[in-house]
C-alpha positions in Angstrom: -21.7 37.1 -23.4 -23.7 37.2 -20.3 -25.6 34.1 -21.0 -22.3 32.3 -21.5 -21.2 33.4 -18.3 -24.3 32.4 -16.8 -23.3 28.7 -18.3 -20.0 28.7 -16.8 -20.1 30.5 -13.7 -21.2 27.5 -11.8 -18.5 25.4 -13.0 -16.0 28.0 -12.2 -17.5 28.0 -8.4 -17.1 24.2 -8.6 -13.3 24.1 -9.6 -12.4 26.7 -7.2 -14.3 25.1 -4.5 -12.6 21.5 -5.4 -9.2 23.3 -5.3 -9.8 24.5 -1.8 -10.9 21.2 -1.0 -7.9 19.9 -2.3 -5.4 22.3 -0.2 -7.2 22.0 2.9 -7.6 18.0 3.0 -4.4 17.4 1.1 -3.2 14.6 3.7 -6.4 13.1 3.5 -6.7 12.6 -0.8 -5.6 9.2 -0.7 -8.0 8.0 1.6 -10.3 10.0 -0.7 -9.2 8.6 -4.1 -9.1 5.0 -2.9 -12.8 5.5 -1.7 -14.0 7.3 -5.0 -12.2 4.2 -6.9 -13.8 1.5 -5.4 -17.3 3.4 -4.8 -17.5 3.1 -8.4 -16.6 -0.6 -8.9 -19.2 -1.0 -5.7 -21.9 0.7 -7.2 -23.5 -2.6 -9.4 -23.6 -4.3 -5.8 -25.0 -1.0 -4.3 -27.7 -1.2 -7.1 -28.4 -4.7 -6.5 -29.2 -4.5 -3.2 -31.5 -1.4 -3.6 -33.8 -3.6 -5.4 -34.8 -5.7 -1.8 -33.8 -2.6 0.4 -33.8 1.3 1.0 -30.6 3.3 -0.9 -29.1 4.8 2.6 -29.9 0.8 3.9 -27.9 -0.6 0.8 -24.7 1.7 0.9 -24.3 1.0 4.7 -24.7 -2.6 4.0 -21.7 -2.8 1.1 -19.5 -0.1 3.3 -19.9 -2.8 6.7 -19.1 -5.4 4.5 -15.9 -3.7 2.8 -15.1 -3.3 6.8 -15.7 -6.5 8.0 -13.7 -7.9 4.7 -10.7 -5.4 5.6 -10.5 -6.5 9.4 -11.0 -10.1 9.1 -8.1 -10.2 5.9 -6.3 -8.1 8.9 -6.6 -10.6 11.4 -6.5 -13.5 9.4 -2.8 -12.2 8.5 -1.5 -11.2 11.8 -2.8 -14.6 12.5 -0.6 -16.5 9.8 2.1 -14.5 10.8 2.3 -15.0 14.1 1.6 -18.8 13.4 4.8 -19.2 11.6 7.1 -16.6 13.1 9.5 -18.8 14.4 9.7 -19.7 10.5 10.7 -16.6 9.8 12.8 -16.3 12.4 14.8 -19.2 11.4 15.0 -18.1 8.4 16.7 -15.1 9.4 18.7 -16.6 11.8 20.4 -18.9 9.0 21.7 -15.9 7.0 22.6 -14.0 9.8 24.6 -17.1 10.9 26.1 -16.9 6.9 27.2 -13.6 6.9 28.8 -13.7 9.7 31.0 -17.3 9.7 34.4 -16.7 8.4 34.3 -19.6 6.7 31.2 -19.4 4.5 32.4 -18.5 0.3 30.6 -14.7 -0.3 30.9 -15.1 -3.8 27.3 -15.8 -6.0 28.2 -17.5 -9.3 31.7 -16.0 -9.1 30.5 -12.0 -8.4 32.2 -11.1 -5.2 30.3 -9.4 -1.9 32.0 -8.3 0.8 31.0 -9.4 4.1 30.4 -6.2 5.8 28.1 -5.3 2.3 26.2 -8.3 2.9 25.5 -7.6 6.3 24.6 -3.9 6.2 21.6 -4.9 3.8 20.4 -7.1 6.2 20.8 -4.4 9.0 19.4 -1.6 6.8 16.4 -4.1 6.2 15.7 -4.8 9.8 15.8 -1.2 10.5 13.6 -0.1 7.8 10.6 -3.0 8.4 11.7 -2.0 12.6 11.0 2.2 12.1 8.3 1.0 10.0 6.3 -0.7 12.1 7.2 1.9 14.9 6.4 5.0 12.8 2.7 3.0 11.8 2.7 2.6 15.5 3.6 6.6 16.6 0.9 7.2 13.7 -1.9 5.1 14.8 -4.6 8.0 15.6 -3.6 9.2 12.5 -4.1 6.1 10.4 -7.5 5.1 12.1 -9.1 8.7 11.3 -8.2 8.4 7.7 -9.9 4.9 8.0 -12.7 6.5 9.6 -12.5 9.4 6.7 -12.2 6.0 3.9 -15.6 4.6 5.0 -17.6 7.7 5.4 -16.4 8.7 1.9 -17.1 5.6 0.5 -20.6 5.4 2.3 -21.3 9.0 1.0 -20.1 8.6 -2.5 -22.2 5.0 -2.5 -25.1 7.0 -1.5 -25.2 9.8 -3.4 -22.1 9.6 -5.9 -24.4 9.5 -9.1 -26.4 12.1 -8.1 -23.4 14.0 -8.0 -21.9 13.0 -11.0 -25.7 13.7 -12.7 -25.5 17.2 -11.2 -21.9 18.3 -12.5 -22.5 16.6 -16.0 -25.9 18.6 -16.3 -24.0 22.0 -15.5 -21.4 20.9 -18.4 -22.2 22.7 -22.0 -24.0 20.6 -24.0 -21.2 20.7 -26.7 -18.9 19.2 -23.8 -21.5 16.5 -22.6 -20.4 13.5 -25.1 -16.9 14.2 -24.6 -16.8 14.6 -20.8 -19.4 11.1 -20.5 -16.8 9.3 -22.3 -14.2 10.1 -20.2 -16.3 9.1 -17.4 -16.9 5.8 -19.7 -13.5 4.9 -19.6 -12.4 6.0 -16.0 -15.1 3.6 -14.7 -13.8 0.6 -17.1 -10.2 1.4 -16.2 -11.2 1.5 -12.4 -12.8 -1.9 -13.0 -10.1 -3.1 -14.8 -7.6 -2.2 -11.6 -8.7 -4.0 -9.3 -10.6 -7.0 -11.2 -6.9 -7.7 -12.3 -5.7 -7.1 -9.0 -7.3 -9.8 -7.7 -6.7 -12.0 -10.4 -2.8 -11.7 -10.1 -3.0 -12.1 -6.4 -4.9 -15.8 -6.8 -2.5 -16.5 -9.3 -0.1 -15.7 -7.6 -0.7 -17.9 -4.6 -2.1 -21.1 -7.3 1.4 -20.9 -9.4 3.6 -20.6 -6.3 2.4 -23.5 -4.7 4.4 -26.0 -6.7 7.4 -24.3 -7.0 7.4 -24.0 -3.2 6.6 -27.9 -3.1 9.7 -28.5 -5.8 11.9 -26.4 -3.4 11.1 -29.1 -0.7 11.4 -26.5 2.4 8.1 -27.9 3.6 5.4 -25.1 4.8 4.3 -24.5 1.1 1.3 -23.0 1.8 2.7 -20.3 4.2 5.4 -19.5 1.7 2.5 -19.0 -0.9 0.3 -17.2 1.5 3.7 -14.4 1.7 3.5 -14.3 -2.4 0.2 -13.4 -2.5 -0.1 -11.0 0.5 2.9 -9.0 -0.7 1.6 -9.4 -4.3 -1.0 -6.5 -2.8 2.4 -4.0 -2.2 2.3 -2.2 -5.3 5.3 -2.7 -7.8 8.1 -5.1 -5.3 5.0 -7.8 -5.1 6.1 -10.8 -4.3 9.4 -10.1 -5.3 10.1 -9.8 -1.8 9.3 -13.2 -0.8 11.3 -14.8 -3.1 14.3 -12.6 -2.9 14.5 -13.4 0.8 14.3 -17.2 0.2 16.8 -17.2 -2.4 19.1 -15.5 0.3 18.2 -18.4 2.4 18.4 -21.0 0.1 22.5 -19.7 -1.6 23.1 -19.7 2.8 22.3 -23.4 3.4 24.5 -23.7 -0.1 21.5 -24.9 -2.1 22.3 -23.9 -5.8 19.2 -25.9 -7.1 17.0 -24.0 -4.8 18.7 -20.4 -6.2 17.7 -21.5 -9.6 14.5 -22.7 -9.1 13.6 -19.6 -7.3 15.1 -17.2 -9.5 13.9 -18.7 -12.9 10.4 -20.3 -11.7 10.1 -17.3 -8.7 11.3 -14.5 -9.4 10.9 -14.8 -13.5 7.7 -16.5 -13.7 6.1 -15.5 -10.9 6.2 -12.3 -9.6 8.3 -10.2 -12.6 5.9 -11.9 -15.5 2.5 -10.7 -13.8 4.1 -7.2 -13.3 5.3 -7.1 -16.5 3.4 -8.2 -18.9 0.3 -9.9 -17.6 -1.3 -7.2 -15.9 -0.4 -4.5 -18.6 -2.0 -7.1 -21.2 -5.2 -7.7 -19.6 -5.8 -4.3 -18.7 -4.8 -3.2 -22.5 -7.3 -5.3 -23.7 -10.1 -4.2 -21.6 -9.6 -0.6 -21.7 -7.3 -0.7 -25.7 -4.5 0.9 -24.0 -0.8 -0.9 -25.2 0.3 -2.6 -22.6 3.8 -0.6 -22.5 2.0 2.9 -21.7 0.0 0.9 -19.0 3.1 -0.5 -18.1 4.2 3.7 -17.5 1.1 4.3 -16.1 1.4 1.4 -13.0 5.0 2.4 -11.9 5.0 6.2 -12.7 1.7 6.5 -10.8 3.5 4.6 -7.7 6.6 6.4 -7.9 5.7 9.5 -8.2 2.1 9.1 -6.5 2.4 6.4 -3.5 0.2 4.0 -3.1 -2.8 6.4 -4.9 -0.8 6.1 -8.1 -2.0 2.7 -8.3 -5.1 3.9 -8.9 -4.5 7.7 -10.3 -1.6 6.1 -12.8 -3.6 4.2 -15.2 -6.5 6.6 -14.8 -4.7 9.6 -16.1 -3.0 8.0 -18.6 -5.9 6.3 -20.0 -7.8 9.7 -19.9 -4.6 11.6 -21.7 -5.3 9.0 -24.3 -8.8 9.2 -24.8 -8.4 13.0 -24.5 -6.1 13.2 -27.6 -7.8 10.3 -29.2 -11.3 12.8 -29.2 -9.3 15.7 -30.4 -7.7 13.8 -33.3 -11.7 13.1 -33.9 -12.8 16.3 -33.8 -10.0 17.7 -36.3 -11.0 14.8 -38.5 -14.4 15.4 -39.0 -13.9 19.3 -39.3 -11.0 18.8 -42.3 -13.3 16.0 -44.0 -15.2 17.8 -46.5 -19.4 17.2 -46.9 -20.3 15.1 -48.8 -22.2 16.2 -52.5 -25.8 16.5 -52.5 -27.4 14.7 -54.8 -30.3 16.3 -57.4 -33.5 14.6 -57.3 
C-alpha cells in the first residue's frame, strides 16, 4: 500500500498543482494552449538548429522568428488594407446606396426582404467590426501582455518542453507508460496535422480564388484573393465572409451572373468545400479519424472553446478515440484465451 502511494503521490501533487494553475491563469490558457501547440510542431526546427548552436541559442532563434513572422504578416496586412480602402469603401457605399433607393427591387430570386431588414444587417455589421475594433483597442495592454505571456511560453516550452514531458512520463506507472506515450503519439500528429492543413487551405484558398475573381471581371483580383485567404485564418466563417459581402455587392449593381458565379464557384467551391470536407479528409487520413467526427471536433471546439478550440477540438476528440480504441484492446486481449502449449 505504501509503496503505491509512494508511486502516485507525485502525480497527485502534479494534478493539483496544474489545477491551481489553471484557476489562477484562467484568462491567460489560450495564450498558453496556442504556445504548447505550436512548441510541439517547432520542435524538429528547434532540433535542427541545436546541431550548429547552443539549446537556450536555438529556442530564442525559432521564438524571434515566429515574432518577426507574426509582425511582418501584421503589417503587411494593415498595409493591403489600407492600400485598397477606398475599395472597400466603395463597395460599401454601393449597397448602402441599394438599400436605401426606393426604386431598387429587394427581392433575391423571388424571396422578399424588407428594406429596413436589409439595412439593419448592414448597421448591425458596422457596429459589430466598429465595437470590435474599439474594444481590441480599450484592451490593448491586455492583448500585448498575453503576447508577451505567448512567446515566453513558447520560448520555455521550446527550451525545456521534453524535459518536462520526460519527467512526467517517468513518474507514470510503468503499466501506464505505453498507453499514455501513445496518446502523446497522436496529440503530436494531430497538432501537426492542424496547422500543416491550415496552411494548405489558406494557399489554396488564395490559388483557386484567383480565377473566379478574374471571371467576375471587378478588376483588383489579387486584393479580393488576398481577403479569402486572410479571413480563411478566422476559424469556421473563413472566407465566407468575403464572398458573402461581394455577392451583396454584386445582386446591388444587379449583376445576376456575378451572384452565381460567387455563390456556386465562391461560396460552394471555395470556402464551404475546404471547411467541409477537405480539411476533415486530410486530417482523417493523417491521424485515421472519419472525417465527420473531425468535422465535430473543428466546430464544437470553436463554439464551445473560441479560438483555442481550434486546437483543443480535434485534440480531445482524437484522444477520446484513441482512449476507447486502447480500452477495446485491452478487453480484447484479456477475453482472448492463451493459446495451447504444445508437448515436445
Amino acid at each position: 500500500m505504501s509503496s503505491n502511494w509512494n508511486e502516485s503521490a507525485p502525480l497527485i501533487l502534479l494534478a493539483l498543482i496544474c489545477i491551481a494553475t489553471l484557476v489562477v491563469f484562467w484568462s491567460f490558457l489560450d495564450v498558453v494552449v496556442l504556445a504548447m501547440s505550436l512548441a510541439v510542431v517547432l520542435l524538429p526546427l528547434h532540433h535542427y538548429c541545436s546541431k550548429y548552436m547552443r539549446r537556450g541559442l536555438s529556442a530564442a532563434l525559432v521564438t524571434v522568428t515566429i515574432l518577426c513572422i507574426c509582425v511582418a504578416g501584421f503589417f503587411f496586412t494593415v498595409s493591403i488594407l489600407s492600400a485598397n480602402s477606398d475599395v472597400l469603401s466603395e463597395i460599401s457605399t454601393t449597397i448602402t446606396h441599394w438599400i436605401d433607393n426606393p426604386a431598387t427591387n429587394p427581392d433575391v430570386f423571388g424571396i422578399r426582404f424588407e428594406r429596413s431588414q436589409v439595412s439593419g444587417w448592414l448597421v448591425a455589421s458596422k457596429a459589430f467590426f466598429a465595437g470590435y475594433w474599439e474594444s481590441m483597442i480599450d484592451s490593448l495592454p491586455l492583448i500585448l501582455l498575453k503576447l508577451l505571456i505567448f512567446f515566453l511560453s513558447l520560448y520555455i516550452l521550446l527550451l525545456h518542453g521534453e524535459l518536462l514531458k520526460n519527467r512526467v512520463l517517468s513518474r507514470v506507472p510503468v503499466a501506464l507508460q505505453g498507453h499514455v506515450q501513445r496518446m502523446c503519439t497522436v496529440t503530436v500528429d494531430t497538432l501537426y496535422a492542424i496547422y500543416i492543413v491550415q496552411v494548405a487551405i489558406t494557399a489554396i484558398t488564395f490559388v483557386a480564388a484567383i480565377p473566379v475573381f478574374f471571371i467576375l471581371g471587378y478588376g483588383h483580383i489579387l486584393f479580393y484573393s488576398f481577403l479569402c485567404a486572410f479571413c480563411e485564418l478566422i476559424p469556421v466563417l473563413g472566407s465566407s465572409i468575403v464572398f458573402i459581402f461581394m455577392g451583396t455587392y454584386a445582386f446591388s449593381m444587379g449583376d445576376i451572373r456575378g451572384v452565381l458565379l460567387l455563390f456556386f464557384l465562391g461560396y460552394i467551391g471555395i470556402s464551404a468545400l475546404p471547411e467541409l470536407y477537405l480539411r476533415p479528409v486530410l486530417m482523417g487520413r493523417r491521424i485515421r479519424i472519419h472525417p465527420l467526427i473531425m468535422l465535430v471536433g473543428f466546430f464544437g471546439g470553436v463554439i464551445t472553446m473560441g479560438v483555442t478550440g481550434f486546437v483543443l477540438g480535434p485534440v480531445f476528440i482524437v484522444l477520446f478515440f484513441t482512449g476507447l480504441r486502447i480500452v477495446l484492446d485491452e478487453r480484447r486481449s484479456v477475453q482472448q484465451p492463451p493459446e495451447p502449449r504444445t508437448s515436445s
